[in-house]
C-alpha beads as a LAMMPS data file, in Angstrom:
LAMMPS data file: protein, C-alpha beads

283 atoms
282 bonds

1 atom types
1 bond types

-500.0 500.0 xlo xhi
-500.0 500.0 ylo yhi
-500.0 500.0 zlo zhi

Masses

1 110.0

Atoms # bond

1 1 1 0.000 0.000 0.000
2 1 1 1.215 3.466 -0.815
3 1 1 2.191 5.510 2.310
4 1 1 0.464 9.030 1.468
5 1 1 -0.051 12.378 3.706
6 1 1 -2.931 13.654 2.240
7 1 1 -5.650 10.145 2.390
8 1 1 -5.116 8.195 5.385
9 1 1 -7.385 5.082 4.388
10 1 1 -6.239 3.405 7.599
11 1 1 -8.503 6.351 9.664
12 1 1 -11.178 6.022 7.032
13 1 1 -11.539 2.507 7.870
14 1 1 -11.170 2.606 11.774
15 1 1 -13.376 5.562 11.604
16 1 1 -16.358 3.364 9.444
17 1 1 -15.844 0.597 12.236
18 1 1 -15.735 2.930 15.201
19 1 1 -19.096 4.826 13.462
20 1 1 -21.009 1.011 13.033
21 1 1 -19.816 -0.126 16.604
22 1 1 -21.487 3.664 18.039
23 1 1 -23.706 3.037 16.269
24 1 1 -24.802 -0.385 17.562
25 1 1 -24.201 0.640 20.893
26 1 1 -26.464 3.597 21.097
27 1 1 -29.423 1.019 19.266
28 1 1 -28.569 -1.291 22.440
29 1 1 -28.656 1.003 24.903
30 1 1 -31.901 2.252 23.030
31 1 1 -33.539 -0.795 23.358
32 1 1 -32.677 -1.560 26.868
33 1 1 -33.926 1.922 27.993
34 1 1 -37.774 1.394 26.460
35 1 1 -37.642 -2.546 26.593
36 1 1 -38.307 -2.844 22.462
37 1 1 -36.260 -4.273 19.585
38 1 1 -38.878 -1.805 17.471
39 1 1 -38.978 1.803 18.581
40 1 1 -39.619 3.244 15.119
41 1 1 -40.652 1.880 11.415
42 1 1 -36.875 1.861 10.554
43 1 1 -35.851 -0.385 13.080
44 1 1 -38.481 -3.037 11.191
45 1 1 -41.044 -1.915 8.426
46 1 1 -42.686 -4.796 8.883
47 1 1 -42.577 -5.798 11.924
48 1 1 -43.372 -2.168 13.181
49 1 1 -46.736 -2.582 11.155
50 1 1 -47.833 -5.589 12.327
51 1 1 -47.101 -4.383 16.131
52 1 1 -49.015 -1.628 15.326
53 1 1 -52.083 -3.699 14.212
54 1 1 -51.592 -5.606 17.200
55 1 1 -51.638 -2.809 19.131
56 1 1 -54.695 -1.347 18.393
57 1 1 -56.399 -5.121 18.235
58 1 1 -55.415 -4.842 22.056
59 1 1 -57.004 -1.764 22.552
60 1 1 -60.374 -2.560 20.575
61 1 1 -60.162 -5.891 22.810
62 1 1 -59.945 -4.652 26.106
63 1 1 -63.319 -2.004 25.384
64 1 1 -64.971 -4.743 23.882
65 1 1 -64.509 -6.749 27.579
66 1 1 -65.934 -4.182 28.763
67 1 1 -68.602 -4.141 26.743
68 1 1 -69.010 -7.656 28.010
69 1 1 -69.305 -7.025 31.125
70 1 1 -71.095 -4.248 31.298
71 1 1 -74.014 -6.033 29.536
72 1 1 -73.735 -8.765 32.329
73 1 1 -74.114 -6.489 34.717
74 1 1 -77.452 -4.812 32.784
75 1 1 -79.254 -8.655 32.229
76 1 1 -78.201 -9.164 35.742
77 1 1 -79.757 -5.646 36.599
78 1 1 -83.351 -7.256 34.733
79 1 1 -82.690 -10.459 35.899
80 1 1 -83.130 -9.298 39.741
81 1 1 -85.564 -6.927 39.681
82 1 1 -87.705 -10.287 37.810
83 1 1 -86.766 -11.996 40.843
84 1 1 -88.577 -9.614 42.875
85 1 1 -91.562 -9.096 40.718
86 1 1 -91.949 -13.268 40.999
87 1 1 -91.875 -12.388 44.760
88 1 1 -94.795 -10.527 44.778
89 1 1 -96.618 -12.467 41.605
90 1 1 -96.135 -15.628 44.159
91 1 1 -97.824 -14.008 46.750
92 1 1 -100.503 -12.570 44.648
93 1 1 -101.234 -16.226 44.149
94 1 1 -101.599 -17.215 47.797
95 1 1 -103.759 -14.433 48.482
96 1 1 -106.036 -15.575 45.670
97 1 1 -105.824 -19.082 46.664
98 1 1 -107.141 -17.685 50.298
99 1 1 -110.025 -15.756 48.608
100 1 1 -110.941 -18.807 46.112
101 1 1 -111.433 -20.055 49.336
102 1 1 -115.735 -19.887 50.420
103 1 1 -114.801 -19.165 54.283
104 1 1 -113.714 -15.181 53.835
105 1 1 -116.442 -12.786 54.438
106 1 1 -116.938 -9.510 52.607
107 1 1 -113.952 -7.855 55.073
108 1 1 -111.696 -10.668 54.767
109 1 1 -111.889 -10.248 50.469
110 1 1 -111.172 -6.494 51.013
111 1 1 -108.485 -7.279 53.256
112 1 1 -107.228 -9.302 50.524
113 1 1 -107.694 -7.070 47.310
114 1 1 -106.265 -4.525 49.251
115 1 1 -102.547 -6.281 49.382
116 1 1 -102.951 -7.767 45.966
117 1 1 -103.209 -3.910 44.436
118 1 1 -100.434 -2.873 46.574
119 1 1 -98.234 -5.717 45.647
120 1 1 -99.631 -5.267 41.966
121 1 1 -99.006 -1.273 41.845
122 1 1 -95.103 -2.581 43.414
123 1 1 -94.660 -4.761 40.384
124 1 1 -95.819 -1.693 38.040
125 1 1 -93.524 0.568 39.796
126 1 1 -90.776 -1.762 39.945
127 1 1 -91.330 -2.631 35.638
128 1 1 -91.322 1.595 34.922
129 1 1 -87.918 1.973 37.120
130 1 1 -86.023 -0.576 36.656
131 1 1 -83.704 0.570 34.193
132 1 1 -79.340 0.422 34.094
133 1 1 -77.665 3.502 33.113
134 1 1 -80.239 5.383 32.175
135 1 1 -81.403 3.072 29.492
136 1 1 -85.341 1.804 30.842
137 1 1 -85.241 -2.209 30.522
138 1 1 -88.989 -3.183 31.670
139 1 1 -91.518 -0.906 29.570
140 1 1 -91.013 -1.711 25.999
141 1 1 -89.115 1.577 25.339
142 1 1 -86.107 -0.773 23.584
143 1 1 -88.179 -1.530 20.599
144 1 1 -85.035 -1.996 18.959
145 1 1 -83.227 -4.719 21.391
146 1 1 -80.082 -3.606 22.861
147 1 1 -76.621 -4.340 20.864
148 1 1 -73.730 -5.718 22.789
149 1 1 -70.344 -5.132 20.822
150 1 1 -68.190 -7.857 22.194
151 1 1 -65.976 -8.256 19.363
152 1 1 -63.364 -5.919 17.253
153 1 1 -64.374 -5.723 14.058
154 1 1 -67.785 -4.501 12.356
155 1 1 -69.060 -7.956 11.703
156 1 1 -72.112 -10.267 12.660
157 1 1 -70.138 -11.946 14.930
158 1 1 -68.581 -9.442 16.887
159 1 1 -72.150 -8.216 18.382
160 1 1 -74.736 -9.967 20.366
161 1 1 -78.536 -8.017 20.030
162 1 1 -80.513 -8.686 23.324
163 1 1 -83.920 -8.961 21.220
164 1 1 -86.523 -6.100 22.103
165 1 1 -88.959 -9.100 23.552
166 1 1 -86.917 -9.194 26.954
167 1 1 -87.631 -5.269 27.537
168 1 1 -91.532 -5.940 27.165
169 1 1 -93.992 -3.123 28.692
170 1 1 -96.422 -2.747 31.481
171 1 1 -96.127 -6.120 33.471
172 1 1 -99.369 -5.215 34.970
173 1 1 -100.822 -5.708 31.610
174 1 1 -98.784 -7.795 29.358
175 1 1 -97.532 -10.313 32.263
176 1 1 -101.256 -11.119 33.011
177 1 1 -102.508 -10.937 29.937
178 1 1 -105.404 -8.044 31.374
179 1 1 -106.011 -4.724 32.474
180 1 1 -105.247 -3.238 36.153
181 1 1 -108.591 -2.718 37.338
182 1 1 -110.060 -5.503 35.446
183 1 1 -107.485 -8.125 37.748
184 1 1 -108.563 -6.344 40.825
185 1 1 -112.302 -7.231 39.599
186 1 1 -111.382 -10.613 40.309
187 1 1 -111.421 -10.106 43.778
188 1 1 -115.308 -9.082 44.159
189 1 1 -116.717 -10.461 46.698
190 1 1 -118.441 -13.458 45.658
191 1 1 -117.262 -13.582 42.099
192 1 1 -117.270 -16.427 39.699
193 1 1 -113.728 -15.502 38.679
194 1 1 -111.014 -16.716 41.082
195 1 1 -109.794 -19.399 39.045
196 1 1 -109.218 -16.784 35.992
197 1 1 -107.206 -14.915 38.171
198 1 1 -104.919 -18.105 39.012
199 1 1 -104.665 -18.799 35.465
200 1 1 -103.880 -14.951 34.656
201 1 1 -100.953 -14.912 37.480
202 1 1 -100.038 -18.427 36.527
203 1 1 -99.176 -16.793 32.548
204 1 1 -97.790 -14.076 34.503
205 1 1 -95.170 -15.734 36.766
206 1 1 -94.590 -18.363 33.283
207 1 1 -93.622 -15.444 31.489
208 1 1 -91.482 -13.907 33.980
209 1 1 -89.881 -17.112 34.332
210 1 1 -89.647 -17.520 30.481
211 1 1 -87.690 -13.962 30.200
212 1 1 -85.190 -15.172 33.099
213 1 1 -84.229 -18.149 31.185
214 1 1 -83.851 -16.538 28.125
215 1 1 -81.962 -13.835 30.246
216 1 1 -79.799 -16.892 31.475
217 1 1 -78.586 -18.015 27.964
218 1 1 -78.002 -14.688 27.121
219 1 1 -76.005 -14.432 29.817
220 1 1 -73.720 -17.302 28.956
221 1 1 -73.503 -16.252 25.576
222 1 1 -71.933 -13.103 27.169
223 1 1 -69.701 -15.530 29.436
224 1 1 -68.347 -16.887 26.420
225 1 1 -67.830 -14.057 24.350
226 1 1 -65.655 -12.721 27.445
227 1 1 -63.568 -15.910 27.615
228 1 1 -63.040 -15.835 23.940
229 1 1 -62.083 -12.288 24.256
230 1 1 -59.972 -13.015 26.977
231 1 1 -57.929 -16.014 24.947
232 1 1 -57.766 -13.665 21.914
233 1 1 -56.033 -10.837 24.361
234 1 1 -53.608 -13.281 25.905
235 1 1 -52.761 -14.919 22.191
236 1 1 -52.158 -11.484 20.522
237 1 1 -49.703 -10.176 23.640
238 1 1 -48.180 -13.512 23.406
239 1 1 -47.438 -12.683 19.556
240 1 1 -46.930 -9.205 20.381
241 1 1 -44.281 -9.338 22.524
242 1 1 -42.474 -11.982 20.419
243 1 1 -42.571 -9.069 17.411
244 1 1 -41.666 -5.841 19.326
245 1 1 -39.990 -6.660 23.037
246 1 1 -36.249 -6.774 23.274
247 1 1 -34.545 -9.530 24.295
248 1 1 -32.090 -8.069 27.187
249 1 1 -29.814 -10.635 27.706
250 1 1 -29.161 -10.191 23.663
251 1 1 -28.887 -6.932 23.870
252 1 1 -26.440 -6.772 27.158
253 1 1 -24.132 -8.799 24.938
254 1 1 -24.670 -6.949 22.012
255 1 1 -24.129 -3.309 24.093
256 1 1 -20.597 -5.433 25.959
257 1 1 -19.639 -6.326 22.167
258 1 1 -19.933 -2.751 20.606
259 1 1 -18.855 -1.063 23.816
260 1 1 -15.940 -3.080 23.391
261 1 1 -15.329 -2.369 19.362
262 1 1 -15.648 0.791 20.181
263 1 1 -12.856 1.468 22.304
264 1 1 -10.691 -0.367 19.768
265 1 1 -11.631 1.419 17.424
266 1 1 -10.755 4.476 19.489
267 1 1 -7.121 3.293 20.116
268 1 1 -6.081 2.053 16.681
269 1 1 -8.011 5.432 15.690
270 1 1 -5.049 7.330 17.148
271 1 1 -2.848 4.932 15.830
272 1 1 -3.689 5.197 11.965
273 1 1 -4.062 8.906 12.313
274 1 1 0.160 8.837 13.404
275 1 1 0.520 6.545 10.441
276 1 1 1.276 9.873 7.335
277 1 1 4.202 10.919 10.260
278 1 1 5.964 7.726 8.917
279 1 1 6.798 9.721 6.088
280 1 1 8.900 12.191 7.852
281 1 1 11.452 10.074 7.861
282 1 1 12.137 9.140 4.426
283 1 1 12.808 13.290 4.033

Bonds

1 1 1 2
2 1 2 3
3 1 3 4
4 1 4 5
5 1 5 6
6 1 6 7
7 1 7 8
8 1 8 9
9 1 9 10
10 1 10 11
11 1 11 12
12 1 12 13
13 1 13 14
14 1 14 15
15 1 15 16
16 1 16 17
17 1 17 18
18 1 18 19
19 1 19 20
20 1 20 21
21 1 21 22
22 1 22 23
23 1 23 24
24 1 24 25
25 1 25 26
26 1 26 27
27 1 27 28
28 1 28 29
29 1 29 30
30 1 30 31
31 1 31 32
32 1 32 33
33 1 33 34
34 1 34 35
35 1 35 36
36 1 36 37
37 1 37 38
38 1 38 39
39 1 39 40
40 1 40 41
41 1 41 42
42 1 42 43
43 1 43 44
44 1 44 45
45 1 45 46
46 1 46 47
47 1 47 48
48 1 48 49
49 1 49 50
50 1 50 51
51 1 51 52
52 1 52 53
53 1 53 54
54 1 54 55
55 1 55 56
56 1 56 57
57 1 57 58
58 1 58 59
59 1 59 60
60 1 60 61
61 1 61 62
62 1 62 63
63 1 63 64
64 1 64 65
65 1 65 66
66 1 66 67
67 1 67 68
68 1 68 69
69 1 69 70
70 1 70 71
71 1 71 72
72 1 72 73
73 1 73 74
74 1 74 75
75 1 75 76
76 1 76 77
77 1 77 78
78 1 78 79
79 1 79 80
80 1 80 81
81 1 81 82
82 1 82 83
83 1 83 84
84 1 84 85
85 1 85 86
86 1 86 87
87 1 87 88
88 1 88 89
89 1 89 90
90 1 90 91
91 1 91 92
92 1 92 93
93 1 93 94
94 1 94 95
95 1 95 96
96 1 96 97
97 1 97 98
98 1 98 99
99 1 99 100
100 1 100 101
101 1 101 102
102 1 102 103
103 1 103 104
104 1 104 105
105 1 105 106
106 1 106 107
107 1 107 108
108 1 108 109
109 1 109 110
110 1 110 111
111 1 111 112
112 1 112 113
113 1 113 114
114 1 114 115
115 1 115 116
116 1 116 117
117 1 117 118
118 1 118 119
119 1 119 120
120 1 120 121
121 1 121 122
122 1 122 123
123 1 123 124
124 1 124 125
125 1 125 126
126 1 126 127
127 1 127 128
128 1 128 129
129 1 129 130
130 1 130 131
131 1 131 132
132 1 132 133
133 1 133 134
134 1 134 135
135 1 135 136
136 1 136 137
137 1 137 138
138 1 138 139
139 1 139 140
140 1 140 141
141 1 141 142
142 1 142 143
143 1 143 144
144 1 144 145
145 1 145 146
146 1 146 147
147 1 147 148
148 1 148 149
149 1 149 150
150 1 150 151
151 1 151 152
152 1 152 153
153 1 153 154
154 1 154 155
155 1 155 156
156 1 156 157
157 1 157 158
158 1 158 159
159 1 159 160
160 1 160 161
161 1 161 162
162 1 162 163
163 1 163 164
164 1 164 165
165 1 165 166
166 1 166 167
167 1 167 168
168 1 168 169
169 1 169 170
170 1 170 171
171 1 171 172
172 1 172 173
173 1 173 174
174 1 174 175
175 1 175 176
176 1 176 177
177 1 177 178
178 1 178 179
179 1 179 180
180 1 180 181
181 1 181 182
182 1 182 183
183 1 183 184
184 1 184 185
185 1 185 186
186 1 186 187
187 1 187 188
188 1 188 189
189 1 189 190
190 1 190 191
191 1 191 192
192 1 192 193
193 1 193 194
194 1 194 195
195 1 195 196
196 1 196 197
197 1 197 198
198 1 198 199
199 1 199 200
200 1 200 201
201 1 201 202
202 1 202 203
203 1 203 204
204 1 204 205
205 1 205 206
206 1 206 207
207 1 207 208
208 1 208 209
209 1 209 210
210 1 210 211
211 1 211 212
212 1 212 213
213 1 213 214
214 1 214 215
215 1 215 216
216 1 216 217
217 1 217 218
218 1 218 219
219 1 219 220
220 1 220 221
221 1 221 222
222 1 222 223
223 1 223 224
224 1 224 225
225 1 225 226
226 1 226 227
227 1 227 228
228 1 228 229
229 1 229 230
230 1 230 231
231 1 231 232
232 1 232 233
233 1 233 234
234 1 234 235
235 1 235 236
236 1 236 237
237 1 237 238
238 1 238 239
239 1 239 240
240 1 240 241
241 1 241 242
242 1 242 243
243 1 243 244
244 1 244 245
245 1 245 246
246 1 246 247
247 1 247 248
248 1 248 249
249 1 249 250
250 1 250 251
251 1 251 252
252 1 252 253
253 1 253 254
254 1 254 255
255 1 255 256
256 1 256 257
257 1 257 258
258 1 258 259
259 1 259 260
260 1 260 261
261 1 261 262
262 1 262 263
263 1 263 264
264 1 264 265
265 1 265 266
266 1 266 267
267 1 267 268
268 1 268 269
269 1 269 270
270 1 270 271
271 1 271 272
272 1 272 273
273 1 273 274
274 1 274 275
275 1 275 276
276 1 276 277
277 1 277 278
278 1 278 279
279 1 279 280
280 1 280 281
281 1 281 282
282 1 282 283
């Protein structure tokens, strides 16, 4: 090789190495800092997409277990306030059985009639306020049904529609199949209509009961879009991290490795640059 003052391709080439080692040391200590191999599109184009999509899969997930359970929580809402109205249907019934009975008087009947219209105006009460987060669930106001999104995309199957049927109005009237006043006529002293009245509370508790078990599978539909949701979470993290985390232990050898070439690179960096002296002493 020529020895020349004014290129010093010795430097040039320490220089390149010392530049690639800094380089790969400040990427190291980079990655080590925030815990990712990808901290921008350059590091990986395609991987940096993909962790991206990922990333906002995550995101859509975790709202749409919400979602989940926040629609648990409203059929539970129904579900209970049911349980209560059955209360009060079942002892509608016993009271009726009692008046069916031909040993009450006049008094006793009015005794009677007057519990089974308080415990009727209860369950009306109950049906017009029972409602979870401001959205009524007992008097047919969600003629629409109610849409769960427990999914991430804009499918079929990323939504589950509570149909409108198990938001039905009035109990009073659509439970029993009859008016207000005209149930309390059962109760008339004397009247030929007792057993109508245990076949209208019979429809109504069968009803209520009907709803609950249709709120039940509804329910564990909801159960098992959460567990799905919860799988899908846990697989794309899984697949997630794999893509974008750094791997420390590679990248504490990698930082040791260019910390090292660096400082070499530094030493025979001032030893190339004293190379063109040489020529001194050929003058």
């Amino acid at each position: 090789m020529a020895l020349t003052i004014n290129t010093n391709m010795g430097s040039l080439l320490v220089q390149q190495s010392m530049a690639s080692a800094t380089d790969r040391l400040n990427q190291a200590i980079e990655r080590m800092t925030t815990g990712y191999k990808i901290n921008s599109a350059a590091d990986d184009a395609a991987g940096y997409f993909v962790a991206r999509t990922m990333q906002v899969q995550l995101s859509s997930n975790s709202v749409a277990q919400d979602n989940v359970a926040i629609g648990t929580s409203l059929l539970s809402t129904a579900e209970s306030n049911y349980d209560l109205i059955t209360t009060h249907l079942q002892r509608i019934r016993d009271l009726t059985e009692q008046a069916a009975n031909g040993t009450y008087g006049e008094d006793s009947i009015e005794a009677i009639k007057s519990e089974v219209q308080a415990r009727m105006q209860e369950i009306d009460r109950v049906a017009n306020s029972c409602e979870y987060n401001g959205i009524k669930l007992m008097d047919g106001s969600q003629t629409n049904g109610i849409n769960i999104q427990c999914g991430i995309d804009s499918t079929a199957n990323s939504s589950i529609m509570l149909e409108a049927d198990l938001f039905g109005n009035s109990i009073v009237s659509v439970l029993t199949g009859t008016t207000f006043n005209a149930f309390l006529d059962y109760y008339v002293a004397g009247g030929q209509n007792y057993n109508d009245a245990l076949d209208a509370i019979d429809q109504a508790i069968n009803t209520v009961t009907t709803r609950q078990t249709r709120i039940g599978a509804y329910q564990n539909r909801l159960e098992s879009a959460g567990d799905a949701l919860t799988v899908q979470f846990e697989n794309t993290t899984s697949s997630l991290s794999t893509i974008r985390d750094a791997d420390v232990a590679e990248e504490s050898s990698s930082y040791i490795s260019a910390q090292i070439l660096q400082q070499a690179s530094a030493t025979l960096l001032a030893t190339a640059n004293q190379t063109p002296s040489i020529a001194l002493n050929l003058l």
